[in-house]
N, C-alpha and C positions, 0 to 999 in steps of 0.2 A: 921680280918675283921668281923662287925659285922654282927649277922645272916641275919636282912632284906637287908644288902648290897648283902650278898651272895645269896639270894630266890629271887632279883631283878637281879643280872648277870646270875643269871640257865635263870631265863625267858627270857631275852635277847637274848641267846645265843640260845635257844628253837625257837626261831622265828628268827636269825639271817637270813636277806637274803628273808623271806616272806614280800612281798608287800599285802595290802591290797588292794582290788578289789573295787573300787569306783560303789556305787550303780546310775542306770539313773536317778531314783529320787533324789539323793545327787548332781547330776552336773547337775539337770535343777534346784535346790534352786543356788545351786551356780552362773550359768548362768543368770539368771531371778532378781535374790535377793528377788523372791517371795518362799512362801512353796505354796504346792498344791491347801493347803484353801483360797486362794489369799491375806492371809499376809504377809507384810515385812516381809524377813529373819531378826531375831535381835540377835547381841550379848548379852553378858551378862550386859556390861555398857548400851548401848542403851536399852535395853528393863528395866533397872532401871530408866533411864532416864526417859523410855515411864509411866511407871508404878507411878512415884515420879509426874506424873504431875495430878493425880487424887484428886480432893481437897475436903475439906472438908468445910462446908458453917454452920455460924451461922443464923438460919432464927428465925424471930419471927414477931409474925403475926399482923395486923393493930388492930385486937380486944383484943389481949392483948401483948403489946409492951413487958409488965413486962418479960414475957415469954421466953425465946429463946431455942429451940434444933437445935443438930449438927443433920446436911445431907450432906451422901456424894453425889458428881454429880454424873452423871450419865457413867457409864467409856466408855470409847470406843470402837471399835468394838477389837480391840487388844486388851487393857486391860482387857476384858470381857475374851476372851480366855484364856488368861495369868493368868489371877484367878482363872479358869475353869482345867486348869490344872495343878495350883499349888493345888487346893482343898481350894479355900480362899474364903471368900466372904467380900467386903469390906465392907457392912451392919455389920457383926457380926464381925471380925475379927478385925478391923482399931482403933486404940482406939479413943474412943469420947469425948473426956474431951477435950478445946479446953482452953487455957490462957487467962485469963481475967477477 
């Protein structure tokens, strides 16, 4: 057997039988499908999903058309968070180079 199969049965076998105690806070997100801060509960796809929908905008301006920079919108009140606690900012982070 190899060693991490074996350092994963020790700990199995260590916890065989313990249930884990479900906290009130964990079963009113559950319940609710909101967290405390009154956001959506999101999975890992969904809050990709939420996250993939922040766009980025060529503008360029009526006194010089020549011109154009990338902005991103303005994200939402969840994606605001979701960047807040990955430590992201999509000003700095997002890449700006846009095709074309």
């Amino acid at each position: 057997m190899r060693r991490h199969h074996v350092v994963r049965e020790r700990c199995l076998s260590a916890f065989d039988g313990v249930v884990a105690e479900v906290s009130d806070r964990t079963k009113a997100k559950a319940d609710t499908l909101f967290a405390p801060e009154g956001f959506p509960v999101h999975g890992m796809t969904t809050l990709l999903a939420d996250l993939g929908t922040l766009t980025l905008n060529e503008v360029c301006l009526p006194s010089s058309p020549d011109h154009a920079f990338t902005m991103t919108a303005q994200p939402t009140p969840v994606q605001k968070r979701a960047f807040e606690l990955l430590d992201l900012d999509p000003e700095r982070d997002v890449a700006m180079q846009m095709a074309g």
